[in-house]
N, C-alpha and C positions, 0 to 999 in steps of 0.2 A: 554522653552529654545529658542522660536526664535528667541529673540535679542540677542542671544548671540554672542559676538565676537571670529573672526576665524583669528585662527594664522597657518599659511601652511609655513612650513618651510623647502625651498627648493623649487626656481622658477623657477624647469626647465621646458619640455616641460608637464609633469604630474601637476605640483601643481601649471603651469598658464593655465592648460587647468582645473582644478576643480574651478580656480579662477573664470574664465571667464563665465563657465558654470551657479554657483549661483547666479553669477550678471544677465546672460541673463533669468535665470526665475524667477529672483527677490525675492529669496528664501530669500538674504539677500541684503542690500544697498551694494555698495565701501567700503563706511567708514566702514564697519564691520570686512572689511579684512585685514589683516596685512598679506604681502607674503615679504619671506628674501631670499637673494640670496648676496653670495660673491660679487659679481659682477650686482651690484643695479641697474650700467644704462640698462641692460638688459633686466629689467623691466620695464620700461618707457610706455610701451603700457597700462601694467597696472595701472600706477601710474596715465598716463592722463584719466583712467577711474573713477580715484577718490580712488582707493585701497592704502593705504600704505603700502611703499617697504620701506626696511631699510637691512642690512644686518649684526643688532643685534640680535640675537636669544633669546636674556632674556628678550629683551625689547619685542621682539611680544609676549612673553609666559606673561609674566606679564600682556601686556591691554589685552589679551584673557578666555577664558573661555573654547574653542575648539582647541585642535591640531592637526594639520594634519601633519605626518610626512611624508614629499615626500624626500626625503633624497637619496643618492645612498647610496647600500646595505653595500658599506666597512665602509663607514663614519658614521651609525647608532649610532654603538658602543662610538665612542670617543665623536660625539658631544652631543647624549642624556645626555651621561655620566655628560659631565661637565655641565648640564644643570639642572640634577635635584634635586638641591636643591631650581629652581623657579617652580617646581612642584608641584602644590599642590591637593592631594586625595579629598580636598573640596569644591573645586574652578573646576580644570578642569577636559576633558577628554581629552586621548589619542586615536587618530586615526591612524594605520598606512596602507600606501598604497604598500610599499617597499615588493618587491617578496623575498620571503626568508627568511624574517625575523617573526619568531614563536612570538606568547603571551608571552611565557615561557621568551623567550629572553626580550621582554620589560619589563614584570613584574625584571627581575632579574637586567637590567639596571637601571630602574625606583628606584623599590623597596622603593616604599611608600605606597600602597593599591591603584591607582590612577587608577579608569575604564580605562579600556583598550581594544581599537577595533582593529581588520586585516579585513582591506577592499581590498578586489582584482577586481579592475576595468579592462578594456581592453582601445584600441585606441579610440576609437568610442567612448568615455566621449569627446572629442575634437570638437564633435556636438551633444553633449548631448544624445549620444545614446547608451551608454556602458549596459551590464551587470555587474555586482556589484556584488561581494558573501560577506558574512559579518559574522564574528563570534566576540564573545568579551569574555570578564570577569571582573566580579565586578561588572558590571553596570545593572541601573534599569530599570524597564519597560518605564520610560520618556525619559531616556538616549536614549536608543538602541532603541525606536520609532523615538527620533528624527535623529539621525546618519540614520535609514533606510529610513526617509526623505527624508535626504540632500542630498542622494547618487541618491535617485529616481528622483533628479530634473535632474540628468546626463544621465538619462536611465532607466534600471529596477534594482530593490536592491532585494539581498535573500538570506535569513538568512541560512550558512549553519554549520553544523559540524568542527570544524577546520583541524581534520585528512584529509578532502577534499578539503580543499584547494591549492593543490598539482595539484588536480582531474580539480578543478575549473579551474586554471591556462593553463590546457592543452585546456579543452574543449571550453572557452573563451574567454584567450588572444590568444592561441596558434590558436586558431580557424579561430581569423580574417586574419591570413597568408593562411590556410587549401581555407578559402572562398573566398578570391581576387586571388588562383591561382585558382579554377575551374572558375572563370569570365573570369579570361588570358587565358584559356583554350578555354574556349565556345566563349570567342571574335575572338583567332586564326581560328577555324573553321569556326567563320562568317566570316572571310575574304575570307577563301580559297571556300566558295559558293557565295560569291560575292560582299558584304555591302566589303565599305572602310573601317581600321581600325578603325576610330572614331565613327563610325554609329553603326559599330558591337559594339566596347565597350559599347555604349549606352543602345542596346537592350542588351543585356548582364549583365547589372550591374542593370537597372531595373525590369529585370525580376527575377533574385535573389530577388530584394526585394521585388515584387510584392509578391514571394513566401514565405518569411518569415511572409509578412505582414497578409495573408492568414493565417496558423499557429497561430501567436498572435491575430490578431482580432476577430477571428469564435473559436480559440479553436479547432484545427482539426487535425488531426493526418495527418501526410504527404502521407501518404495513400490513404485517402481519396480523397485529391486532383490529385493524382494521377492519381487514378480511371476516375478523369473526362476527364482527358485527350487522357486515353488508349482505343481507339475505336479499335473492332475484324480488325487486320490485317490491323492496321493502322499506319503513320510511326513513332508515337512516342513509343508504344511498340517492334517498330522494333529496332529502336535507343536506347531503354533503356534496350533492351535485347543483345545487340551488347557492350552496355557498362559494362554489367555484366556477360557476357561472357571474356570480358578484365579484368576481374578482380575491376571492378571501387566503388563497397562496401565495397568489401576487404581492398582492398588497403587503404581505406582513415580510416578502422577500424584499422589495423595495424600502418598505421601512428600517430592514436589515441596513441595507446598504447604504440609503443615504443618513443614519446615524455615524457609517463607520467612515463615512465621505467626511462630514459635519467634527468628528473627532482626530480628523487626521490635519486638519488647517489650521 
């Protein structure tokens, strides 16, 4: 499937940031992509990168073999609708990116047998750094390896359950709000001991990642690294005992929850 052609319909900020992303790891050529958007000149970034933009939706479904539906969640309904009679169960697949919208729902819009994926990205695909959850139906093990490809050139891709998708959404998209305010957090503090805002932001934003990158690359439980930091009666156990006394685990597990409360009604 890696020639296959990709048709992402709907170029707003999601389906020219997945555009962008397979171009920059060359997963596929320009020419490979077809991206539509009401409003074509908008695309123009992507058009001078060699993608074609059109703002037919039969016609990118037709030279394709992959679809990416980045679509807004009211609009799914009407335009799949009138779309899928260039749908074809043996030609292509169905991707979709759009929060809210179930399997059940595209199979029943659909309703041809046509594989069908729910891919839930975060912002962070926009530098190719997203988490990806991915469930599907109907499709085969070359299918659903390669979608878990495609998605990996934007970040990491993982297969989950779809009842968790819900789960996903909190822990991932909702996350990257959760982790740029404890940066805004940790920046404000560095100012008020002394780095100017921009210095502070700096060391602040990097050391989040230093931290995460820790985690991914050693395979380490946050604990652990913890630990290396916590010397007897030294001041980052003072400081980390000071923040869990404020309540600073709780609170960000409560905020877990009642987002995933808040997204489930």
């Amino acid at each position: 499937m890696k020639n296959s052609k990709i048709a992402i319909l709907g170029g707003g900020n999601l389906g020219a940031a997945i555009a962008e992303g397979l171009i920059k790891s060359k997963f596929v050529s320009p020419g490979q992509i077809t991206v539509t958007r009401r409003n074509v000149e908008a695309l123009a970034p992507l058009k001078a990168l060699g993608v074609t933009t059109t703002s037919d939706n039969a016609a990118a479904i037709r030279n394709s073999d992959v679809i990416i539906v980045a679509l807004k969640p009211y609009n799914v309904r009407e335009v799949l609708g009138g779309l899928k009679e260039n749908i074809q169960p043996s030609k292509h697949i169905v991707i979709s990116v759009v929060t809210g919208i179930l399997i059940k729902d595209l199979a029943e819009i659909i309703d041809n047998g046509t594989p069908l994926f729910r891919a839930m990205p975060n912002t962070a695909i926009a530098i190719q750094e997203s988490v990806t959850c991915l469930c599907h139906q109907g499709a085969s093990a070359e299918q659903s390896n390669y979608v878990t490809e495609l998605f990996s050139q934007l970040g990491i891709s993982i297969t989950i359950d779809e009842k968790l998708m819900d789960a996903a959404t909190v822990l991932g998209a909702c996350g990257i709000a959760y982790a740029l305010r404890f940066i805004r957090a940790s920046t404000q503090g560095g100012i008020q001991i002394g780095f100017d805002a921009k210095t502070a932001n700096l060391i602040a934003a990097q050391t989040v990642k230093g931290a995460a990158e820790l985690l991914l690359k050693l395979n380490r439980h946050p604990e652990e690294e913890i630990d290396k930091v916590t010397t007897p009666k030294g001041c980052t156990i003072a400081g980390l005992n000071e923040m869990e006394h404020q309540g600073f685990s709780s609170s960000l597990i409560k905020g877990i929850i009642t987002s995933y409360e808040k997204i489930g009604k």
